[in-house]
C-alpha positions in Angstrom: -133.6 -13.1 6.8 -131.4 -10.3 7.5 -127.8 -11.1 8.8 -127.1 -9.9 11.9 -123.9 -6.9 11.6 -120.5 -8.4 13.2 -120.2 -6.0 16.1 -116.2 -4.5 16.7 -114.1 -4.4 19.1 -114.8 -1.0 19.6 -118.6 -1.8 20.0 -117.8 -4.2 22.2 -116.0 -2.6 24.4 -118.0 0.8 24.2 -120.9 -1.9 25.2 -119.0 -3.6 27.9 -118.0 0.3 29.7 -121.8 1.7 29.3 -122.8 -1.6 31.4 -119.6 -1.3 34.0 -121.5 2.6 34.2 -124.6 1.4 35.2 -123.5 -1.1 37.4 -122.0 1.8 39.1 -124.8 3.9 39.9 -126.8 4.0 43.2 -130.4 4.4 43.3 -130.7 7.9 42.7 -128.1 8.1 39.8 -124.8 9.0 41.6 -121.6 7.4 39.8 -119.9 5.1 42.9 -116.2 6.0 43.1 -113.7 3.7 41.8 -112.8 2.3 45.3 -116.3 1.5 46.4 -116.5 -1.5 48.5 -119.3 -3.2 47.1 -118.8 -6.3 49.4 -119.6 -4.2 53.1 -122.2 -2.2 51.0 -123.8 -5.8 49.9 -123.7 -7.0 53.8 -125.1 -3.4 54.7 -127.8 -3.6 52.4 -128.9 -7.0 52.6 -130.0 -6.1 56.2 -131.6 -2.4 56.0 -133.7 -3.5 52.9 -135.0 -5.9 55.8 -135.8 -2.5 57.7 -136.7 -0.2 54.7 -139.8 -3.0 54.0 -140.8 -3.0 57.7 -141.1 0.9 57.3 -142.3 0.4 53.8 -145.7 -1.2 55.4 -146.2 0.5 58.2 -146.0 4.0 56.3 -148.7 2.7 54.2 -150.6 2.0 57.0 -150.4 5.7 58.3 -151.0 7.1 55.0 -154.0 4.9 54.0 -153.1 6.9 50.7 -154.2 10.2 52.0 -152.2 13.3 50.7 -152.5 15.0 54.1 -150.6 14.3 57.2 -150.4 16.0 60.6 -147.8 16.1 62.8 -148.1 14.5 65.6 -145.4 12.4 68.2 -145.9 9.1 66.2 -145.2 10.7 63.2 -142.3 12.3 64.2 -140.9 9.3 65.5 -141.4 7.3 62.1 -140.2 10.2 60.3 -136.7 9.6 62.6 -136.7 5.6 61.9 -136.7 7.0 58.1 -139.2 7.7 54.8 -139.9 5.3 52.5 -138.3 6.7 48.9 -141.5 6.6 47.7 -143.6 9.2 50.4 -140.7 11.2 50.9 -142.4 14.3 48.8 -144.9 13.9 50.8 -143.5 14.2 53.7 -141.4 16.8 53.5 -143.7 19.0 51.8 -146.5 18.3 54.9 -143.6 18.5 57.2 -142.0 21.5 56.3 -145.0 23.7 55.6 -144.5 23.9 51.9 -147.5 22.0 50.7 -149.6 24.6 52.6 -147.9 27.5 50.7 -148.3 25.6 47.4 -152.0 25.3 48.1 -152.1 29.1 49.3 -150.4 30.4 46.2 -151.3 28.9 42.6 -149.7 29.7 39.8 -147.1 31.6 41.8 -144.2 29.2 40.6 -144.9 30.3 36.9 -145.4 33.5 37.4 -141.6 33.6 38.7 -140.3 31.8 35.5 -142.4 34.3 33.4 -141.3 37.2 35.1 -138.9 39.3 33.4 -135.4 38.1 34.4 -132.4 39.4 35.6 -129.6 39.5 33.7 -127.0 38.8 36.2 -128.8 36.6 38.0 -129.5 34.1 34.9 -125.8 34.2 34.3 -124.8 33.5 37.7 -127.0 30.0 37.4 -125.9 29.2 34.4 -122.4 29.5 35.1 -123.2 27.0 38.2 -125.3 24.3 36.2 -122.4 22.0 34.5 -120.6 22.2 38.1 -123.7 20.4 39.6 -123.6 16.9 40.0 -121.5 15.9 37.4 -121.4 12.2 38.7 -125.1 12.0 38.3 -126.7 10.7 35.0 -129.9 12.5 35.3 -127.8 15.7 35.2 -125.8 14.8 32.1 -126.7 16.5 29.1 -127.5 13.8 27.2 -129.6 11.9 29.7 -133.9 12.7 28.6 -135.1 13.6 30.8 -131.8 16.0 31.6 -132.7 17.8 35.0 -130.7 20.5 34.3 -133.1 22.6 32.9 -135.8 21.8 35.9 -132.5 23.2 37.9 -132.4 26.3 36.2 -135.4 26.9 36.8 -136.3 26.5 40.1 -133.2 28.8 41.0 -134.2 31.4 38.6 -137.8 31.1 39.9 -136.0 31.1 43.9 -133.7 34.3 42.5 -136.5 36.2 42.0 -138.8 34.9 44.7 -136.4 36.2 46.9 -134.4 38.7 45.5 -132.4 39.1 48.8 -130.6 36.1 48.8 -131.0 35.6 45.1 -128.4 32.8 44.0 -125.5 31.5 46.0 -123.2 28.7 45.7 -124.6 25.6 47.6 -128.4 26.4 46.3 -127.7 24.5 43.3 -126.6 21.1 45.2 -129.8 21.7 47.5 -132.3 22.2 44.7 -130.6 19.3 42.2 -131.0 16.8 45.5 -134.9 17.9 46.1 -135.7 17.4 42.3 -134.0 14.2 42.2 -136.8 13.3 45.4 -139.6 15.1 44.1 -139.2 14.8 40.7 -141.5 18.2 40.5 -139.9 21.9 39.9 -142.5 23.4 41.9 -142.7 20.8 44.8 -138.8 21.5 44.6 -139.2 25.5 44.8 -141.1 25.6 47.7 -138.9 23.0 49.6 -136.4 25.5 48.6 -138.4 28.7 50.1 -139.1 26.4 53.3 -135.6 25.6 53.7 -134.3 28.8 53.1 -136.4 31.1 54.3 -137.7 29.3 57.6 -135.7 26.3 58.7 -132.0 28.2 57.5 -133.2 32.1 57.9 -129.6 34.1 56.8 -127.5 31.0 55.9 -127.6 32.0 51.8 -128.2 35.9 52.4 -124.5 37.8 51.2 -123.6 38.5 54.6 -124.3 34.8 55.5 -124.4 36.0 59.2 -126.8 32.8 60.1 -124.2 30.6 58.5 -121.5 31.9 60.6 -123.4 32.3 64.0 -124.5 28.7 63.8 -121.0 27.3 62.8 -119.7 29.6 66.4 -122.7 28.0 67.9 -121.2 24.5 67.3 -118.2 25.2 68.8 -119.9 26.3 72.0 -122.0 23.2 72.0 -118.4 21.0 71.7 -116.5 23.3 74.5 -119.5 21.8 76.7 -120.0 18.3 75.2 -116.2 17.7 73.9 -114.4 19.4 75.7 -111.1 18.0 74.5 -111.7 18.3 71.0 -112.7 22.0 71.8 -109.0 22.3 73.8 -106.9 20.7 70.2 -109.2 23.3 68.2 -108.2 26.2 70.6 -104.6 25.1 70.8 -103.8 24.7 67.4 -105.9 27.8 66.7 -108.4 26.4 64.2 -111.8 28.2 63.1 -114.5 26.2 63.2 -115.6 27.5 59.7 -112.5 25.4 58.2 -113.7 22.6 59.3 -117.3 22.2 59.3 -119.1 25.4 56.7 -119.4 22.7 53.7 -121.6 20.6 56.8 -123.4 23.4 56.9 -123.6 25.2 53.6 -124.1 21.7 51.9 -126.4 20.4 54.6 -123.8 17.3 54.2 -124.6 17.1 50.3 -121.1 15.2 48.8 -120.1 15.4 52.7 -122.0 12.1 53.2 -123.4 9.0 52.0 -126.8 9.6 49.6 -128.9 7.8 51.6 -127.6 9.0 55.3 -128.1 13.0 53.8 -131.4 11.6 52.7 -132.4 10.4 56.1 -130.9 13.4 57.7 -133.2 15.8 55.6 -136.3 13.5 56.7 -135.6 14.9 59.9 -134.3 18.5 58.9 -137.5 19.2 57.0 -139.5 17.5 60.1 -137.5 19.2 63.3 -135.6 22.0 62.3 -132.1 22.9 61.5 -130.9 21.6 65.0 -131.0 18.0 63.4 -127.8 19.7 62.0 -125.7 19.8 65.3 -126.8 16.6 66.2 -125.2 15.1 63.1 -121.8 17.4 63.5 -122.0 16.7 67.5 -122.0 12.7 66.8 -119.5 12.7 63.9 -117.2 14.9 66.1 -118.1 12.7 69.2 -117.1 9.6 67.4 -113.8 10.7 66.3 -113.0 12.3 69.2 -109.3 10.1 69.5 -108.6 11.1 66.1 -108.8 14.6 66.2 -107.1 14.3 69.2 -103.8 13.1 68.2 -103.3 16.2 65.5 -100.6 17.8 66.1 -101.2 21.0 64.0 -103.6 23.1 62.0 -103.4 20.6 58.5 -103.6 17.8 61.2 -106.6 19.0 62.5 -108.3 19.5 59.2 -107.6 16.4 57.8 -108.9 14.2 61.0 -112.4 15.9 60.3 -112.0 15.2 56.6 -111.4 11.7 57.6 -114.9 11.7 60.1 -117.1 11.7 57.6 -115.8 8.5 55.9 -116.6 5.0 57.0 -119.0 2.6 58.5 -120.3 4.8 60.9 -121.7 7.1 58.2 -122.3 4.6 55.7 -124.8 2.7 58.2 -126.9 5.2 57.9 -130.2 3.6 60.3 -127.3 2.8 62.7 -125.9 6.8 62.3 -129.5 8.1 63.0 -130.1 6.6 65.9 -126.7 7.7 67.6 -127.8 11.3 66.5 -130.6 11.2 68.9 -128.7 9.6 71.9 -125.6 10.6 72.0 -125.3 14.2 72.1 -127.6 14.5 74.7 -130.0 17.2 75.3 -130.4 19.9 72.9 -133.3 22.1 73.5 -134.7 25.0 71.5 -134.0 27.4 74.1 -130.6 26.3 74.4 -130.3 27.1 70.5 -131.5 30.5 70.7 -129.8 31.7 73.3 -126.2 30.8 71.9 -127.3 31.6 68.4 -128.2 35.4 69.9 -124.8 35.3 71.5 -123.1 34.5 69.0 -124.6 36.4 66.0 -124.1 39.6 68.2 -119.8 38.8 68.8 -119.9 38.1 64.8 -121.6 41.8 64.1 -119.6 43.6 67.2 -116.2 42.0 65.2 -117.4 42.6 61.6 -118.5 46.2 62.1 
């Protein structure tokens, strides 16, 4: 019988860091900082797994296992109470209208990879890929399989699908996040097209005009609904794109906790991009005192750094239902009409 090697200290202690690294990562592969507290985390958990398994079963008793869904009032209101990990594909492709366009257009996905490529465009991706996700482990290089190259691709594919936004900074957190869900590149891609192209029309284009017209449109909601937040952001003269475009641009990717983004894109991908305000309006509500008590522009800045931090993010079946109650009433119309307004003051002052 063979004798077993003595393992050295270095082995053991290579052996003893690899475990500390998984013992680290969430659910979806994300490397927990340092500081993580573990021990509210534990208490959190021990009571939404409680909920998730409630869901859990009654999704499977909507479903039946079909592959279809139509939306309808009760499934909108499960789809706020939060998907189950494992329908959320589903969902969001039924939701969002991208299952239909997948069905409507085979082979269209390969086509894009097999078209010829753009030099410039391929670059611009590539220089982006190492920069994404580098706390994840199913982005590492060395991981199998490495979701880097599903990444590239579905960009590439995106770039050309749509040549007028082609690739911007931010697409690459969006796309890594729906392939970590879907675990598909052409589910992913035409998440990508729906999310882009219909529920975020002009947030990626170069002149990023619906970016800019919705972050304007925030402030107008918070002159109504806070106002004394809106009166320290007047006084101290700060621009609502220094606080809040990485909300936006990110759709609170690496702004917020995995699992709250995750929950708020259940809702984006059912209801539109207002789900957006709802979650700036509550964090904003919430620290209201905060931001109050800045007494300059850095001040300012740092209390809404500070916002997205805590329990009341962390919580994230807790966070979701104070997005629905308590910014109040925000109707479509309402939307339009200041997003009109303000997309026409943002081209009268760049032109």
């Amino acid at each position: 019988m063979e004798k077993s090697k003595p393992t050295n200290g270095t082995q053991v202690l290579a052996a003893s860091r690899a475990k500390d690294r998984v013992d680290r990562l969430d659910p979806y592969g994300f490397e927990r900082s340092v500081d993580f507290d573990y021990a509210s985390y534990e208490e959190f958990m021990s009571e939404y797994l409680v909920v998730l398994t409630r869901r859990s079963i009654k999704w499977s008793k909507l479903l039946k296992g079909k592959g279809k869904v139509q939306k309808n009032v009760k499934l909108k209101r499960y789809v706020r109470k939060g998907i189950p990990n494992e329908h959320r594909a589903l969902i969001w492709m039924a939701a969002s209208g991208a299952q239909d366009q997948l069905e409507k257009n085979p082979g269209y996905y390969q086509s894009m990879l097999e078209a010829q490529h753009d030099p410039k465009l391929v670059e611009t991706i590539k220089t982006d890929l190492h920069r994404t996700f580098p706390d994840n482990v199913h982005f590492r290089k060395t991981s199998n399989p490495c979701l880097q190259k599903a990444l590239y691709n579905v960009l590439l594919a995106y770039g050309h699908h749509n040549p007028a936004v082609g690739y911007c900074q931010g697409m690459n957190f969006i796309a890594g996040y729906l392939l970590i869900i879907t675990k598909d590149e052409e589910k992913s891609f035409w998440l990508m097209d729906a999310l882009l192209g219909k529920i975020l029309p002009d947030y990626y284009t170069p002149a990023m005009l619906g970016l800019k017209a919705d972050q304007e449109v925030l402030g107008e909601l918070v002159k109504v609904k806070i106002p004394r937040v809106w009166q320290v952001m007047s006084d101290h003269n700060v621009m609502w794109t220094l606080v809040v475009s990485r909300w936006f641009i990110c759709l609170y990717i690496d702004i917020l906790p995995v699992e709250t983004v995750l929950r708020i894109w259940d809702c984006l991908f059912y209801e539109g991009s207002k789900i957006l305000f709802r979650v700036a309006l509550t964090l904003i509500h919430h620290n209201q005192a905060l931001i109050e008590k800045a007494e300059s522009l850095p001040d300012v800045c740092q209390a809404f750094k500070e916002s997205v931090r805590g329990p009341l993010v962390d919580e994230c079946h807790t966070f979701m239902q104070k997005i629905f109650n308590e910014p109040g009433s925000l109707s479509k119309a309402t939307l339009t009409k200041l997003r009109t307004t303000c997309r026409a003051r943002i081209v009268a002052e760049e032109s």
